[in-house]
C-alpha positions in Angstrom: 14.7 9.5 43.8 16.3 10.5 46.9 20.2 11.2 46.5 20.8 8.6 49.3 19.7 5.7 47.0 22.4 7.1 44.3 25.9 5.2 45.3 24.2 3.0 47.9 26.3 0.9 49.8 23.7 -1.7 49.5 20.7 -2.6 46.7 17.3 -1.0 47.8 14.5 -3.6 48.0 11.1 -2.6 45.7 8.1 -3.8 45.2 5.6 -3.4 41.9 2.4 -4.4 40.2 1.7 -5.9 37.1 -2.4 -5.1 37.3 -4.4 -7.3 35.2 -7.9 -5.6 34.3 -10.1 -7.3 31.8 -7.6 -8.9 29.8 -5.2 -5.9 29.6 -2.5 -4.6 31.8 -1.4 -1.1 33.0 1.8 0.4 32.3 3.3 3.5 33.3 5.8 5.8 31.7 8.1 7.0 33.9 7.8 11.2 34.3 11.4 11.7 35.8 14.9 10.4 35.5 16.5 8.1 36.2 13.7 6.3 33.7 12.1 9.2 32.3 10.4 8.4 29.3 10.3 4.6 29.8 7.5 2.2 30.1 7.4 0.2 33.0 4.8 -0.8 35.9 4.1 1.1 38.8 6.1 0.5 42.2 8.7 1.9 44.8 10.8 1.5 47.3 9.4 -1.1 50.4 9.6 0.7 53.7 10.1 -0.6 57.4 7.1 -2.6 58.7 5.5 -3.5 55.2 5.2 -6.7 53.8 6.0 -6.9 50.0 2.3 -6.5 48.7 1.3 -4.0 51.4 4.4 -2.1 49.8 2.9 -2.8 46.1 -0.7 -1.9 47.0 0.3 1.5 48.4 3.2 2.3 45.7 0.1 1.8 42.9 -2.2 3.9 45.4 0.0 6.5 45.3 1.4 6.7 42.0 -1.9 5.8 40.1 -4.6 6.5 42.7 -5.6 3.2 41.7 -6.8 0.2 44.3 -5.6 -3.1 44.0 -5.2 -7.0 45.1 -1.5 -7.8 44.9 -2.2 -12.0 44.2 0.9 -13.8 43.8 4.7 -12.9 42.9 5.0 -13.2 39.2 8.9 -12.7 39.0 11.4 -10.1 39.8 14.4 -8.4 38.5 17.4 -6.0 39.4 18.0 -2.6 38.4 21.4 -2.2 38.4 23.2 1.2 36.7 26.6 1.9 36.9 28.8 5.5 36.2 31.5 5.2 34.0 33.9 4.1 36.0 31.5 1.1 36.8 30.8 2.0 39.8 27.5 1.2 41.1 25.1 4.3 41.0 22.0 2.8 41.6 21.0 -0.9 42.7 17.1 -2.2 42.9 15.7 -5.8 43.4 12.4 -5.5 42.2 9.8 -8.2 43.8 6.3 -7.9 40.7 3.3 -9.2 41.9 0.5 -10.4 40.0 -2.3 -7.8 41.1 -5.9 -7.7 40.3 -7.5 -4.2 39.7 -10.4 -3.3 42.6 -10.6 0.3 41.9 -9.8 3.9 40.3 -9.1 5.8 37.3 -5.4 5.9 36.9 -4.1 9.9 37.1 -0.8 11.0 35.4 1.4 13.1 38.3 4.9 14.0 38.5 6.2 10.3 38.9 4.1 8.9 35.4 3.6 11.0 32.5 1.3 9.0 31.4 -0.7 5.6 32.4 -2.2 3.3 29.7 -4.4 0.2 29.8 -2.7 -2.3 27.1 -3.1 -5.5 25.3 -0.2 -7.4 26.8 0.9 -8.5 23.4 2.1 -4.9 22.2 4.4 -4.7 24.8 7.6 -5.2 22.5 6.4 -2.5 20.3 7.3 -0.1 23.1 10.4 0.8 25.2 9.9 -1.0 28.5 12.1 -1.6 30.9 14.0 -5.1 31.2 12.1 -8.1 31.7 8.3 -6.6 31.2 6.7 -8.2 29.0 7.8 -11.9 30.6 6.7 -10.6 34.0 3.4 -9.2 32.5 2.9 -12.9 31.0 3.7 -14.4 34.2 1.3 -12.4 36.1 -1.9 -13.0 33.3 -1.0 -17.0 33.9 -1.5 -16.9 37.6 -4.1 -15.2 37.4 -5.8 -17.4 35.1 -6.1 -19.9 37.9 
């Protein structure tokens, strides 16, 4: 993470996949702070000129080397951390898509540790970030349809 997204003077808008692959989904683990160690799924920062899935598809390109079909929004969340003298150190709204895989083998790099093809049911077994497991359901029911 870049230091001008620490102490922003506004929330940075993301985008990320939850990628349904024969019945399971693919979660991340996050290979550098500020979520080191933490499961979550693969995404970034939207940049100028991209629509919200173009900015999913290519966050999973290049953190996973994976290609995908970002479907539908499944949900979103914020990621907001505060220092201890609460102010606001970092501030994310996270748009999720429901994403069907097309392509790749996922490969660990400096941004994920590790990459893992799960049941979506063992999600609570693991430390996620907030909200995964109800966006991961929300994304397997739309693309049910």
């Amino acid at each position: 993470m870049t230091a001008d997204r620490t102490y922003p003077d506004r929330p940075f808008l993301a985008a990320s996949a939850a990628i349904i692959h024969d019945g399971k989904v693919l979660i991340v683990r996050r290979g550098r702070p500020p979520a080191q160690g933490i499961y979550t799924l693969p995404g970034g920062v939207v940049e100028a000129g991209e629509t919200l899935m173009e900015a999913a598809a290519r966050e999973v390109l290049e953190e996973t080397s994976l290609v995908i079909e970002p479907v539908a929004l499944a949900g979103h969340r914020e990621a907001i951390a505060r220092d201890a003298d609460g102010r606001v150190r970092r501030h994310f709204v996270i748009m999720c898509f429901a994403s069907r895989y097309i392509s790749g083998t996922p490969v660990a790099n400096e941004e994920i540790s590790e990459a893992l093809w799960l049941d979506p049911a063992t999600l609570d077994n693991l430390p996620t970030t907030e909200g995964l497991a109800e966006i991961v359901a929300s994304a397997v029911a739309l693309l049910r349809v």
